[in-house]
C-alpha positions as CSV (number, residue, x, y, z in Angstrom):
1,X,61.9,48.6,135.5
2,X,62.0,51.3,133.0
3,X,61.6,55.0,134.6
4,X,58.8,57.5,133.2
5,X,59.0,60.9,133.4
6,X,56.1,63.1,132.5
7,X,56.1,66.8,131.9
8,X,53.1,69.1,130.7
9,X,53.5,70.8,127.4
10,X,51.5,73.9,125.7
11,X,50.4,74.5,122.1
12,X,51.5,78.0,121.4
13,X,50.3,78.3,117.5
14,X,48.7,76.4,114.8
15,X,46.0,74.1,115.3
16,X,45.8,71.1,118.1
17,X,46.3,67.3,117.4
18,X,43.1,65.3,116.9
19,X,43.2,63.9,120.7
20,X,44.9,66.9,121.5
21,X,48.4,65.7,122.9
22,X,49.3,67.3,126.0
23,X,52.5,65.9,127.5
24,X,54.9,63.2,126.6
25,X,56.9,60.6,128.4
26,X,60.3,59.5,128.3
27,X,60.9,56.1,128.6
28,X,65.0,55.7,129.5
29,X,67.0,52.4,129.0
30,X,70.1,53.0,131.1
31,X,69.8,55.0,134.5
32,X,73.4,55.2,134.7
33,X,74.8,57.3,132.1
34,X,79.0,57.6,131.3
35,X,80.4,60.0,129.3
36,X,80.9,59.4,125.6
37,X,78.5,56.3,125.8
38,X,75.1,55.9,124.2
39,X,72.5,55.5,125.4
40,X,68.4,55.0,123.8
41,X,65.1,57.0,124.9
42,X,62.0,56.8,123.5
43,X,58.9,59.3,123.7
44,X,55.8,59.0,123.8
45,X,53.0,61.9,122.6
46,X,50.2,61.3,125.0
47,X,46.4,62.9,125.1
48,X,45.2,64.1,128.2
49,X,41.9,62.9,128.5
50,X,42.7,59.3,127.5
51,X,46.4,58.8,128.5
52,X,47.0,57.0,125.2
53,X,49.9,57.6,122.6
54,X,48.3,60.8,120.0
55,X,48.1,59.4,116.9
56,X,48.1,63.0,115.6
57,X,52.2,62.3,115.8
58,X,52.4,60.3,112.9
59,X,55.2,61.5,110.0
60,X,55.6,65.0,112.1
61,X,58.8,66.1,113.8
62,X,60.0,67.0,116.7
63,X,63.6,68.0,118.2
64,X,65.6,66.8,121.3
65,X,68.3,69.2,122.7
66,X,70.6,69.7,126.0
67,X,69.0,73.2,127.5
68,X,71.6,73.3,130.0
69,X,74.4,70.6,130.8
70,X,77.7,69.5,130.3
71,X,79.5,69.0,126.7
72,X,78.4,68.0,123.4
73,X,74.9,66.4,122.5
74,X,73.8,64.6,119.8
75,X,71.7,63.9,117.7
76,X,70.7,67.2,116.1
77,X,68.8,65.9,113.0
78,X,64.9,66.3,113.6
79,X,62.9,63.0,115.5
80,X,60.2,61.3,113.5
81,X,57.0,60.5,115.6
82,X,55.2,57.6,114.2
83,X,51.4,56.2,115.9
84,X,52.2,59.5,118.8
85,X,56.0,57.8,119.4
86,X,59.5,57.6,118.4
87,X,61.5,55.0,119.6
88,X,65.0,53.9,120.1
89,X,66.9,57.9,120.4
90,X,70.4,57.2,120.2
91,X,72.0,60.0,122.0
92,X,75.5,60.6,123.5
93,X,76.7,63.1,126.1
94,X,80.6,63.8,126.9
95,X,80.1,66.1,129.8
96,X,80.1,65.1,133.4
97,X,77.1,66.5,135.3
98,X,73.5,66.9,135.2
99,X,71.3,67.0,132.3
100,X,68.5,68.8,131.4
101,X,66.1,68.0,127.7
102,X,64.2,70.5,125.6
103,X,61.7,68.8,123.4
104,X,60.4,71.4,121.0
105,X,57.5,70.3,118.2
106,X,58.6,72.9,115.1
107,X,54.7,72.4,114.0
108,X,52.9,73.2,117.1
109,X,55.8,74.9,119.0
110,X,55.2,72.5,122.1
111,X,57.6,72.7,124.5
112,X,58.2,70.1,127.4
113,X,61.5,70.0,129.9
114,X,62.5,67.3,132.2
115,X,64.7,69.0,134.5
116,X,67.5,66.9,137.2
117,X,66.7,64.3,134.4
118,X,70.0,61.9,134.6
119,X,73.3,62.7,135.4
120,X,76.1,62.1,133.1
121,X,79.3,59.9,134.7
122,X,82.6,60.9,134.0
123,X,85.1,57.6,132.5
124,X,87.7,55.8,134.4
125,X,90.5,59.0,135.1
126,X,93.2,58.4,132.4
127,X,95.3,62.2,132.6
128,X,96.2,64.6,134.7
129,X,95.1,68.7,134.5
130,X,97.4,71.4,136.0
131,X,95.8,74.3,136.5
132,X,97.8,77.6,138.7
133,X,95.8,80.5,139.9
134,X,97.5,83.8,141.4
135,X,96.9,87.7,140.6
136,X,100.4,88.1,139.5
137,X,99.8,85.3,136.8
138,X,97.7,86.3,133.8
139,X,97.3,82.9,131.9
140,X,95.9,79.7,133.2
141,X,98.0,75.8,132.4
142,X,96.0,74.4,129.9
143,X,96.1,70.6,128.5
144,X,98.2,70.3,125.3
145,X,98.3,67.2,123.3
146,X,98.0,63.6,124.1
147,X,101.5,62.1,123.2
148,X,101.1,58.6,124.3
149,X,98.5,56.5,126.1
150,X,97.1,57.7,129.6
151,X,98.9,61.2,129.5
152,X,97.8,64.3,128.7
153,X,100.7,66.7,128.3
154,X,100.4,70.1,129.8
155,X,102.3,73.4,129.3
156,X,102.4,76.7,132.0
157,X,102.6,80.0,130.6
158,X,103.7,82.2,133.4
159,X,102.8,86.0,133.3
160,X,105.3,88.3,132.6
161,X,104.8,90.1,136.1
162,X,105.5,86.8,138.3
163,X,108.2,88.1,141.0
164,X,110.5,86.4,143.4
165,X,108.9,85.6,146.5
166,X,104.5,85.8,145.0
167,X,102.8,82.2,146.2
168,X,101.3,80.6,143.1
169,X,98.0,78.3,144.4
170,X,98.7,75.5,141.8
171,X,96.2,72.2,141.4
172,X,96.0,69.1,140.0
173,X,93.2,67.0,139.2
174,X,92.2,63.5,137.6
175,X,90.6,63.9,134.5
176,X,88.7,61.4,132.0
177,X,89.2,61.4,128.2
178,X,86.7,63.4,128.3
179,X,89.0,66.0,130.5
180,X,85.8,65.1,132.8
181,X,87.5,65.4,136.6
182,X,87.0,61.9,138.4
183,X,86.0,61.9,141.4
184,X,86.0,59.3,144.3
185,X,88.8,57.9,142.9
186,X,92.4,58.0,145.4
187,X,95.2,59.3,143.5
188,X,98.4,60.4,144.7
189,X,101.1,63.0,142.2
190,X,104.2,63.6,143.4
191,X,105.4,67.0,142.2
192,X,108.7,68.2,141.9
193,X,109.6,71.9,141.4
194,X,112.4,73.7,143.6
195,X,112.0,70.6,145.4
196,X,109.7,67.5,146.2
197,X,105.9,67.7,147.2
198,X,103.9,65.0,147.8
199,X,99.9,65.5,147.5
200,X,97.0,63.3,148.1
201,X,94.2,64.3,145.6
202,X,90.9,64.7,147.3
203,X,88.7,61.6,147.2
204,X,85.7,64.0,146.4
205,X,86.7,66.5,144.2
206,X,89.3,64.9,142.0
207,X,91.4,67.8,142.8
208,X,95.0,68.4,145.1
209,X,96.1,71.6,145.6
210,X,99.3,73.3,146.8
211,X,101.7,76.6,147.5
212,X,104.4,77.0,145.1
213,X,106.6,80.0,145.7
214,X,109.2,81.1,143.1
215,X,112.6,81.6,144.9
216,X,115.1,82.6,141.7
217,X,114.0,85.0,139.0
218,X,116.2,87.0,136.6
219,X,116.9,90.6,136.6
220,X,114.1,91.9,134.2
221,X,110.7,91.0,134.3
222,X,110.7,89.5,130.7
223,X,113.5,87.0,131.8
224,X,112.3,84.6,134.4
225,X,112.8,81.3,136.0
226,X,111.5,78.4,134.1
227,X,112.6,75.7,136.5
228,X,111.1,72.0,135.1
229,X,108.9,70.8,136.9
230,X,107.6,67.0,136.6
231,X,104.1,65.0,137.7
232,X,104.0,61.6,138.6
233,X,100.3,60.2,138.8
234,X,99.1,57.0,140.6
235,X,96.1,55.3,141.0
236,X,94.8,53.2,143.3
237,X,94.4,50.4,144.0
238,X,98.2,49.7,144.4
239,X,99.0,52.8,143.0
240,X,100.3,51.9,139.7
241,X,102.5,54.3,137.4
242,X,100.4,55.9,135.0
243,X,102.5,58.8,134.0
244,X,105.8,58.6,135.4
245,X,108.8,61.5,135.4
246,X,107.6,63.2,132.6
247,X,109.4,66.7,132.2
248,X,107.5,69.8,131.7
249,X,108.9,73.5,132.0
250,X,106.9,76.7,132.6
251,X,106.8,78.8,129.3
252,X,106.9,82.7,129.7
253,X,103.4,84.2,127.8
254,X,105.8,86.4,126.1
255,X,108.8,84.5,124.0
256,X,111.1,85.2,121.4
257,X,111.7,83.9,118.1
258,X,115.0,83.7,115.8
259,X,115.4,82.2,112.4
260,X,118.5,81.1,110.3
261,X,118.6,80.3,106.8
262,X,122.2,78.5,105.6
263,X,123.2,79.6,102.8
264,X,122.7,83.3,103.3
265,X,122.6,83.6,99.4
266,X,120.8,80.7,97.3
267,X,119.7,80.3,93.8
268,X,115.7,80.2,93.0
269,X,114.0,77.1,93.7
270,X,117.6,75.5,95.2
271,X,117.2,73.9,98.7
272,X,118.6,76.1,101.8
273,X,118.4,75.1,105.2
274,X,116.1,76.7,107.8
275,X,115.7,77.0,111.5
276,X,113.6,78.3,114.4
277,X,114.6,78.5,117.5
278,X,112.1,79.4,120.2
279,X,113.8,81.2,123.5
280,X,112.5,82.6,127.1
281,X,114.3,85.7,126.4
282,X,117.0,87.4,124.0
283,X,119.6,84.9,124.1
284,X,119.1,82.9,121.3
285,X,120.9,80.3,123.1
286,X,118.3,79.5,125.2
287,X,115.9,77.0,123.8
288,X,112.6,76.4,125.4
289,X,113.2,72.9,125.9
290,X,109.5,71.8,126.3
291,X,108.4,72.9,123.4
292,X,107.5,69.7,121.6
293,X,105.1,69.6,118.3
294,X,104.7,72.9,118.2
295,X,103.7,73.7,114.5
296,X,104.3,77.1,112.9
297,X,103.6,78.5,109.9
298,X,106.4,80.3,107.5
299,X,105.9,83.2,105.7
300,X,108.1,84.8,103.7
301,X,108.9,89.0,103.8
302,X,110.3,91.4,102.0
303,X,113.5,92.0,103.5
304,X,113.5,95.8,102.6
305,X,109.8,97.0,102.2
306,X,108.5,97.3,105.7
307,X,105.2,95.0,105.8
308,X,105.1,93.5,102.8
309,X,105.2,90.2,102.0
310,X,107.5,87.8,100.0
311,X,106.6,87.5,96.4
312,X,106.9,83.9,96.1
313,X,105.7,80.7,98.3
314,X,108.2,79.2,100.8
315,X,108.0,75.1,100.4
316,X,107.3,73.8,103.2
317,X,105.3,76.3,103.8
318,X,105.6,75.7,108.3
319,X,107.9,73.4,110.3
320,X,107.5,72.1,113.5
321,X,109.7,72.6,116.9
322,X,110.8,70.0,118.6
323,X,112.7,71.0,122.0
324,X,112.3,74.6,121.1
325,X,113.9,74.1,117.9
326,X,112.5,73.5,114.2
327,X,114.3,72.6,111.3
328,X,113.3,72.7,107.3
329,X,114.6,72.3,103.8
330,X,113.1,75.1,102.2
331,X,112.9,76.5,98.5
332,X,111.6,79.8,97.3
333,X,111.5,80.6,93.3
334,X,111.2,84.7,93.5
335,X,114.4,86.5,93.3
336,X,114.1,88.4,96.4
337,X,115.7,88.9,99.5
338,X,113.3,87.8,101.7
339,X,113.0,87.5,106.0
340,X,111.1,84.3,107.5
341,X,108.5,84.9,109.9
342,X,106.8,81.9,111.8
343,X,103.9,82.7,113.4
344,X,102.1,80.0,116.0
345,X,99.2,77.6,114.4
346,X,98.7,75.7,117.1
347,X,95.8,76.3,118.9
348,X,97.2,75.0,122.7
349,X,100.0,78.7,122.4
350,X,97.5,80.9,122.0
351,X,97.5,83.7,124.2
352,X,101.3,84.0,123.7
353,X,102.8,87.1,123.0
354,X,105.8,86.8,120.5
355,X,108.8,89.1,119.8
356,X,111.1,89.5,116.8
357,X,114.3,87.4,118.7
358,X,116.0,88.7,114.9
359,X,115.2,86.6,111.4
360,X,118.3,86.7,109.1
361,X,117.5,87.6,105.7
362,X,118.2,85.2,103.0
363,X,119.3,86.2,99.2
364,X,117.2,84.4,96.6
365,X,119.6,84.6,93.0
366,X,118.0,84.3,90.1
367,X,118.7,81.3,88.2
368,X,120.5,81.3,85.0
369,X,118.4,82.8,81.8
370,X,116.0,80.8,80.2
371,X,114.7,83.3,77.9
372,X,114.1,87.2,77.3
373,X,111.7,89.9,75.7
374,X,112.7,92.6,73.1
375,X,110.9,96.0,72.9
376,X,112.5,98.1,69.9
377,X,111.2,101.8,70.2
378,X,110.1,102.8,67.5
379,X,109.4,99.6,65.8
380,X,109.9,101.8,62.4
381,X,112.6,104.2,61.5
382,X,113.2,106.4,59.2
383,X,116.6,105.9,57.0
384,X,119.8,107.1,59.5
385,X,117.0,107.5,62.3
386,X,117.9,105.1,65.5
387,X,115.6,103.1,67.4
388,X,116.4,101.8,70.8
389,X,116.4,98.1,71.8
390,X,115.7,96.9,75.2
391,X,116.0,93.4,76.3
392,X,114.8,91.7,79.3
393,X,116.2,88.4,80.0
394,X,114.6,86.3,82.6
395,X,115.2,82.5,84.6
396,X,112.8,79.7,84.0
397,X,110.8,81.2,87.2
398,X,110.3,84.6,85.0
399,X,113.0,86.5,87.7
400,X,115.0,89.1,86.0
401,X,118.8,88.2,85.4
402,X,121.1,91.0,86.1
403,X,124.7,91.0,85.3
404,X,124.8,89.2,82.2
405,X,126.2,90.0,79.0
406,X,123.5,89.6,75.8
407,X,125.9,89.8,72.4
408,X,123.6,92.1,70.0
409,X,124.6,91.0,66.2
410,X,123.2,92.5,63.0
411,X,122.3,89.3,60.6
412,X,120.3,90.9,57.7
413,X,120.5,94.9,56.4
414,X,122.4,97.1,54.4
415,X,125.8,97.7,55.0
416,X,125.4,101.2,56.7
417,X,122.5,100.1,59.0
418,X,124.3,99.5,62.7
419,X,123.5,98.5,66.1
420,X,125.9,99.2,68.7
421,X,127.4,98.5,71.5
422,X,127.9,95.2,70.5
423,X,127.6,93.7,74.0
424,X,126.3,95.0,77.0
425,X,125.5,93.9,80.5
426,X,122.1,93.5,82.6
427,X,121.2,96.2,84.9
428,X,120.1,95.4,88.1
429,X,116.2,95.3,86.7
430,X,117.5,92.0,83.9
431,X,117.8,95.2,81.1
432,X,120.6,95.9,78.3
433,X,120.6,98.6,76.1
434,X,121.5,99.0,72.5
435,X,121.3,101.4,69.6
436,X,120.0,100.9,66.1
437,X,120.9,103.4,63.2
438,X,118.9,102.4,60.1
439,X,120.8,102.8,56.2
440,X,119.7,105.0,53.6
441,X,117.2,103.0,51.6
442,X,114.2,100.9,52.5
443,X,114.3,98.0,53.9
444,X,113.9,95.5,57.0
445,X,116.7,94.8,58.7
446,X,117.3,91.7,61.5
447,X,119.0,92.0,64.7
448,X,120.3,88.8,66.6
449,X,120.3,88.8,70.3
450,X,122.2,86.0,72.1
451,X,123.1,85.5,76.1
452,X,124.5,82.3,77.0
453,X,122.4,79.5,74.6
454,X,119.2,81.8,74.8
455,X,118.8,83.4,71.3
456,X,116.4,85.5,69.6
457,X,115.9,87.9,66.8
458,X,113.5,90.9,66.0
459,X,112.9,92.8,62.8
460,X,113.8,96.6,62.3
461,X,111.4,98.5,59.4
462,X,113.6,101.4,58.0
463,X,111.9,104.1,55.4
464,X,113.0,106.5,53.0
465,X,109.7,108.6,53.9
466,X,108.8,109.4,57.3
467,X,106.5,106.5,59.3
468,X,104.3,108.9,60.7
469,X,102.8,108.8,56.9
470,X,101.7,111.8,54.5
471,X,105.0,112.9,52.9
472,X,106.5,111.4,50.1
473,X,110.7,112.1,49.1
474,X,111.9,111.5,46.1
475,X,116.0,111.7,44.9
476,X,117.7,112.9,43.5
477,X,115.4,115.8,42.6
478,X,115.9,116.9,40.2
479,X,117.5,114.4,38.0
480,X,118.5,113.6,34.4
481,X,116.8,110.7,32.6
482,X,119.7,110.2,30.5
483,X,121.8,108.8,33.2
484,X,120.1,108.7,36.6
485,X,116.6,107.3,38.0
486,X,115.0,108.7,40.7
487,X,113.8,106.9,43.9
488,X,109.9,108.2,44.7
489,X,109.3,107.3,48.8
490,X,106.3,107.0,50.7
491,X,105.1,104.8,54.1
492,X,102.1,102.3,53.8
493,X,100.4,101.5,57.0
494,X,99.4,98.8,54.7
495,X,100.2,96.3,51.9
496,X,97.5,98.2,49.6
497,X,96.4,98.9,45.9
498,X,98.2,102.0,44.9
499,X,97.6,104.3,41.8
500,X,100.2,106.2,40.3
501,X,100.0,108.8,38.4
502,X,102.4,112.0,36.8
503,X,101.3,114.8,35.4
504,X,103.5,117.9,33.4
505,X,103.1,121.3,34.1
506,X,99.8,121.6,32.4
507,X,98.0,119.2,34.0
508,X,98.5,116.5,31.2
509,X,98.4,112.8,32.7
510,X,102.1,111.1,31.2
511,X,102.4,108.3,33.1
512,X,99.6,106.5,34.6
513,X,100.2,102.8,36.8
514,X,97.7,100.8,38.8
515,X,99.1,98.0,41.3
516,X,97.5,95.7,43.6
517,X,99.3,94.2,46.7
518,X,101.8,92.2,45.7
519,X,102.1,92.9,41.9
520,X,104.5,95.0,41.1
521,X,107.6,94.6,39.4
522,X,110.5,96.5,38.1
523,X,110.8,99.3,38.9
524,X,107.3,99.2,40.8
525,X,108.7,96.4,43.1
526,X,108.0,97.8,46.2
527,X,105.5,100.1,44.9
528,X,102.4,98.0,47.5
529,X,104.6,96.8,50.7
530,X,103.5,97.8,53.4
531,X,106.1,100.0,55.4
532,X,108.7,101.8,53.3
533,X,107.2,101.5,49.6
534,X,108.8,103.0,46.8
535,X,109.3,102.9,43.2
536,X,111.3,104.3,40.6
537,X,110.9,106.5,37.7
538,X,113.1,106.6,34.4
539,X,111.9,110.0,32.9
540,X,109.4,108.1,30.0
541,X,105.7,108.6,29.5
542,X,103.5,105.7,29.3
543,X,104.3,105.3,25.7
544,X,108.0,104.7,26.7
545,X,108.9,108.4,25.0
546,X,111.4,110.6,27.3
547,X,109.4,113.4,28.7
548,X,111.1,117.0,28.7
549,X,112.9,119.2,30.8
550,X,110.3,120.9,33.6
551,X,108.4,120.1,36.9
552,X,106.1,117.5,37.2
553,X,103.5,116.6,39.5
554,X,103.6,113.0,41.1
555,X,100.7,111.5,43.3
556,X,100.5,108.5,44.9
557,X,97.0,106.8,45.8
558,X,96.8,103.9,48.3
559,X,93.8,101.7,49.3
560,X,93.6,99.2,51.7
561,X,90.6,97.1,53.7
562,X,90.8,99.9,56.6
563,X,91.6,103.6,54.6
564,X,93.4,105.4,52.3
565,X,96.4,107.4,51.9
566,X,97.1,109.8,49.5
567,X,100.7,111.2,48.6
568,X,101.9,114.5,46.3
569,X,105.6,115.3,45.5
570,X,107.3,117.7,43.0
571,X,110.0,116.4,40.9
572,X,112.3,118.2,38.5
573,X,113.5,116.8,35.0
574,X,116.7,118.3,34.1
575,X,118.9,117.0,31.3
């Protein structure tokens, strides 16, 4: 026969239900409830005055929730009431203990509790809990991971302050999956530390408790005793092994950790091998030997910049100890020299406190070059000016190379433009440094970089005239027709239209020339290029008639999409 429970409820805002509902009942399929097992309820809106289901709870909501009680409840999506019911509740409680539900309508804000409601049974005990309690201890056991069916391993961090001679009140109890403790259950653990001690766990409580006095401690505080210590756990009837010598140690709530990286020197992205060894104290020698799948994460340091990290990623990026001790292949592409620090992800070690035992640094090389940058300063010179060339060359992982020799080779220029040294060596930032001293005329000369099979070229603008722009040179000033030309200079920001034109000494136009990019020829060649342009002048007027002895006045206009540039030189005609 199905139980009923019935609770009053209140409608604290918004307008009542048509019957006016005014409690509900719970109708419960299972009196007996066990952990982690569902169970169904169904409720019932009912009216007052006629004790009949509230059709007023058709398509509204209401929700069901633990108030108080053990573990995790479900469900937490909102309850549909259909005809003043809703029917077949699925819900599932983990805890062991009593229950008590909050029904809450969202519309009205009706409330109803059913307290001492059911309580929840705890599973058939499958693990065992060790917990230790003592003033001079300031972490509790907790439960670690399940590593096998039945068994729940635990790990004890003992306090740093734990002397020779302090009782620690240690207990053990049955628990479910649930870590529920099971009670009325006989159990018996045998436990072994310093010595055998036989308990019976209470019948009641689940629980058997003990004395455990430490006898043999080290010197300092920080260096204890971590004597192993195992459980075996029967049940009864018959008192079949369950968990049977299984090996656990106590592990000090303040540890070292060391790390090794073999080689000590490694190129970029080539595999070293790593390890972490986790100790009771500082001897690296001394493993903590119960450390099992215990995962931490690596991150990488700058060995020489205090705080800052590694440039690069570390692959794998954590390892995991086994025994105390974790091992990894490990590459890293940054050119560094770099320290690994783990640090603890799992969640069962926190509370640890964890000292530098010492991390060896590891030298990451740069690989071998792959390619490199030029910067030429200034990018155009004036003729027998020099402009400096700096190249970077860098590995395939964009690390600078140092200690390399890049070969520096003029392929295209005239014969007095130079670059020197011809080879030069890396500095320590990937840089070499050469000289370039342009010729005497306009042109564009090439210089050829090479290290190893990388190769690369860049383009050197030299000008008669100066590349800040405005002055124009001529020579030889003066000159004589008969025999010479002279060279008229000037810089173009641009390729651009120029017009040319010379005038005598009274202001008389004798040679006139208009050019558009590209067009000139002759002697007006380069008369449009952008950079060093230039053309050349024989002495002859526009009719082709040698002019006479005497100044002249040259000036040089030059349009392009952007501005203009206008140019005025002197130039003597002396036969």
């Amino acid at each position: 026969m199905k139980k009923f429970l019935t609770v009053l409820f209140f409608v604290f805002v918004g307008l009542p239900p048509a019957y006016g509902s005014d409690y509900f009942v719970f109708d419960v399929t299972a009196n007996t409830i066990l952990a982690g097992s569902s169970f169904t309820v169904d409720i019932s809106a009912k009216d007052s005055l006629t004790n009949l289901n509230d059709p007023a709870y058709t398509g509204r909501t209401a929700y069901l929730s633990a108030s108080s009680g053990p573990g995790t409840f479900t469900p937490a999506t909102p309850i549909m009431f259909t005809g003043g019911s809703a029917s077949g509740i699925s819900i599932v409680l983990y805890g062991a203990g009593s229950i008590n539900l909050t029904v809450t309508d969202g519309v009205y804000n009706t409330i109803t509790s059913v307290a001492g409601w059911r309580r929840v049974m705890p599973q058939t005990a499958q693990s065992v809990m060790v917990l230790h309690h003592s003033s001079e201890i300031q972490e509790y056991l907790t439960p670690g991971k399940l590593t096998g069916p039945g068994f729940e391993e635990v790990h004890g961090y003992v306090g740093v302050t734990l002397s020779s001679g302090i009782p620690v009140a240690v207990s053990i109890c049955s628990v479910d999956q649930y870590h529920n403790v099971v009670t009325g259950t006989a159990c018996h653990f045998n436990f072994l530390c310093n010595g055998p001690h036989d308990f019976d766990a209470d019948t009641v409580t689940g629980f058997a408790s003990w004395i455990w006095t430490p006898t043999v401690l080290s010197d300092t505080p920080e260096q204890q005793d971590f004597t192993n210590w195992s459980v075996t756990w029967y049940s009864s009837p018959g008192y079949p092994p369950v968990i049977n010598g299984r090996n656990y140690i106590f592990v000090p709530s303040v540890c070292y950790l060391w790390t090794e990286a073999a080689p000590s020197s490694v190129v970029a992205n080539v595999p070293f091998f790593l390890t972490v060894t986790a100790t009771t104290n500082s001897d690296r020698n001394s493993a903590i030997a119960a450390w099992v799948n215990y995962d931490f994460a690596l991150n990488p340091k700058q060995y020489y910049v205090i705080n800052s990290p590694g440039r690069g990623s570390l692959v794998p990026g954590y390892l995991r100890l086994n025994n105390g001790v974790g091992y990894a292949t490990c590459t890293y592409k940054v050119a560094e020299t770099i320290e690994i620090v783990p640090t603890i992800s799992d969640t069962s070690a926190v509370g640890k406190t964890f000292k530098t035992g010492g991390y060896a640094p590891i030298n990451i090389l740069p690989a071998a070059p792959a390619s490199m940058s030029v910067a030429v300063t200034p990018a155009n010179i004036q003729a027998q000016k020099t402009a400096t060339l700096l190249v970077t060359v860098r590995d395939v992982y964009q690390n600078v190379v140092p200690g390399v020799v890049v070969n520096f080779e003029k392929t295209a220029g005239s014969a007095d433009a130079s670059v020197s040294p011809s080879q030069v060596t890396t500095d320590t930032n990937g840089v070499a440094t050469a000289t370039f001293r342009g010729g005497i005329i306009n042109e564009i000369a090439t210089i050829r970089m090479t290290v190893g099979t990388v190769s690369q070229t860049t383009d050197i603008r030299i000008s008669v005239a100066p590349p800040s722009g405005g002055e124009m040179i001529n020579y030889p000033n003066p000159f004589n027709p008969n025999n010479q030309k002279t060279s008229i200079n000037y810089y173009l920001k641009d390729a651009s239209k120029v017009e040319i034109r010379i005038y005598d000494a009274f202001g008389r136009v004798v040679l006139s020339r208009t050019l558009s990019p590209g067009e000139g020829s002759g002697d007006f060649f380069n008369a449009t290029v952008a950079g060093g342009a230039s053309f050349m002048w024989d002495g002859r007027n526009g009719e082709g008639h040698m002019v006479g002895n005497g100044i002249y006045t040259v000036k040089v206009t030059a349009r392009n999409s952007v501005e203009m540039q206008k140019f005025t030189r002197r130039v003597g005609v002396l036969k």
